[in-house]
C-alpha positions in Angstrom: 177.2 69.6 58.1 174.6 71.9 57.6 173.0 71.5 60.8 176.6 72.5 62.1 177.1 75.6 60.6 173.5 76.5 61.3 174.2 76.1 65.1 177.4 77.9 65.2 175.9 80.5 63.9 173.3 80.9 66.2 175.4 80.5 69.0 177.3 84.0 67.4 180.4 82.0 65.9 181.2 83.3 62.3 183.6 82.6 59.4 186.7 85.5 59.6 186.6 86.8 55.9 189.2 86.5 53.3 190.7 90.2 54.2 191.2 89.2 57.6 192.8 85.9 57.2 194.9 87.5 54.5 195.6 90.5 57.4 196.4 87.7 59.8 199.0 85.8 57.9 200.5 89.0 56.8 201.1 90.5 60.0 202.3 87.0 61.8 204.7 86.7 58.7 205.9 90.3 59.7 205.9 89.9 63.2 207.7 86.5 63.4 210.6 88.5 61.2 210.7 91.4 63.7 211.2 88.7 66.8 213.5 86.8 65.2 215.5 90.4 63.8 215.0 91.5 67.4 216.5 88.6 68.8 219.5 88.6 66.4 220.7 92.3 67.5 219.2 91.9 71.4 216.7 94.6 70.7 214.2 93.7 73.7 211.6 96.2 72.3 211.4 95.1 68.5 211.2 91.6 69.8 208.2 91.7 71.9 206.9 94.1 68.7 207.2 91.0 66.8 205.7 89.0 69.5 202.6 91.5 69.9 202.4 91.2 66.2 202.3 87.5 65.9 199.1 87.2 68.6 197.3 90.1 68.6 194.8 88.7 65.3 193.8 86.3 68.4 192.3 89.1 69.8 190.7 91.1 67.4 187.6 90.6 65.9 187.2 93.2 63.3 188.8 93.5 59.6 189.4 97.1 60.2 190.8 97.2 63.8 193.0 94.3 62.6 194.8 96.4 60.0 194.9 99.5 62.3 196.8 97.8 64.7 198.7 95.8 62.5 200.3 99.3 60.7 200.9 100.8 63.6 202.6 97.7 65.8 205.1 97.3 62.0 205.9 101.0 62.2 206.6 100.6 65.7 209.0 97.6 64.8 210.3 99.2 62.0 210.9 102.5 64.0 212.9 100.9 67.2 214.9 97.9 65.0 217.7 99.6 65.2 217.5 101.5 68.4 
């Protein structure tokens, strides 16, 4: 198992920390509430919010950038969910 880690880490490939898959779960949880709210009223904007909000950790490497983008996608949501 060792010999596993110690090759995946050479090739570049690291553990995400405990922030970011707290970050992760937090902002799918979010977004998959602002796509199904969105879908509810037929709010085309707050559902591909939630949608942007449910993949984006895919994307995004770092902790900080994670939770940057995460705020400002939820205030987005938040903003148009009734617009």
């Amino acid at each position: 198992m060792q010999d596993g880690m110690a090759a995946l880490q050479a090739l570049g490939f690291t553990w995400p920390s405990p922030a970011y898959i707290v970050g992760a779960i937090l902002f799918g949880v979010v977004g998959l509430f602002a796509y199904y709210w969105g879908k509810r009223r037929q709010r085309k904007t707050t559902r591909w919010l939630g949608l942007a909000l449910m993949l984006y950790p895919y994307v995004v490497p770092q902790t900080w950038a994670l939770y940057a983008i995460g705020v400002a996608l939820s205030g987005a949501a938040w903003f148009y969910r009734d617009r």
